[in-house]
C-alpha positions as a printed Julia matrix, in Angstrom:
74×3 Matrix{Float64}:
  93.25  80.52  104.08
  95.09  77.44  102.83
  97.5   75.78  105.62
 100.55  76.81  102.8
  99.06  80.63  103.72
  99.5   79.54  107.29
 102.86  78.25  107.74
 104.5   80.96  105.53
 102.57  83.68  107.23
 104.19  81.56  110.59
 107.55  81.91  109.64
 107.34  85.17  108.46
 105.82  85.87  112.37
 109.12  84.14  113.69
 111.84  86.14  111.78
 109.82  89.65  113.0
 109.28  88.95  115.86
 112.86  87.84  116.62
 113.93  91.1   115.73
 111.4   93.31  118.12
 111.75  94.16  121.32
 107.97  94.62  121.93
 104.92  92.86  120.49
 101.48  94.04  121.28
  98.38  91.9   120.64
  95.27  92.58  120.16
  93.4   90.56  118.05
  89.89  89.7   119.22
  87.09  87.43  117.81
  83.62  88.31  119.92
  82.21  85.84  121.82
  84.73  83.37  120.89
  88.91  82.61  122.18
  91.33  85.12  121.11
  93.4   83.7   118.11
  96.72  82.43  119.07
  99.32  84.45  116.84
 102.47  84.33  119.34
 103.74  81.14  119.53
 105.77  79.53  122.18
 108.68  79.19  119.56
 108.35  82.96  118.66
 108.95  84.17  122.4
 111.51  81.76  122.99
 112.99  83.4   119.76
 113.25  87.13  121.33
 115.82  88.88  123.05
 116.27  89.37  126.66
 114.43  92.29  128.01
 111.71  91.88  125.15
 108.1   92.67  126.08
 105.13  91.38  124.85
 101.81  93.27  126.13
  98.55  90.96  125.45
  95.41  92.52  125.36
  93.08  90.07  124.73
  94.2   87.94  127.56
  90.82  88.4   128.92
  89.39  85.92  125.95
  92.75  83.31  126.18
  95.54  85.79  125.09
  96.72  85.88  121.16
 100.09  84.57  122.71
 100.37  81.26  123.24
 101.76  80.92  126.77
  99.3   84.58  128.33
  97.69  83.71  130.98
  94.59  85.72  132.0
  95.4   88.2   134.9
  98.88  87.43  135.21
 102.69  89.06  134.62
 104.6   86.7   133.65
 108.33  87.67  133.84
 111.12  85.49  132.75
């Protein structure tokens, strides 16, 4: 995918996610780190009370701030 791909399919991430309450992830690559998808930028971008359920935190998390094992609440 070209990095033009990439940044439009980024903002297009952003807007959506601003407008959910919940986000589950699930994206998995065997035998290598989970793919970041979430940004910092798009939680930071959701309402209050928004959930976002990782579940391949065991391989890194596809959101950038999971961390393996934990709850994070904010």
């Amino acid at each position: 995918m070209t990095d033009e791909f990439r940044r439009k399919q980024a903002e297009l991430m952003l807007t959506t996610i601003a407008k959910n309450d919940i986000v589950i992830c699930t994206a998995l690559v065997m035998g290598r780190r989970a793919p970041v998808i979430v940004t910092r930028a798009m939680v930071e971008s959701m309402k209050a009370g928004s959930v976002i359920v990782d579940l391949a935190s065991d391989a890194g998390g596809n959101c950038e701030l999971t961390k393996p094992g934990v709850a994070i609440t904010t």
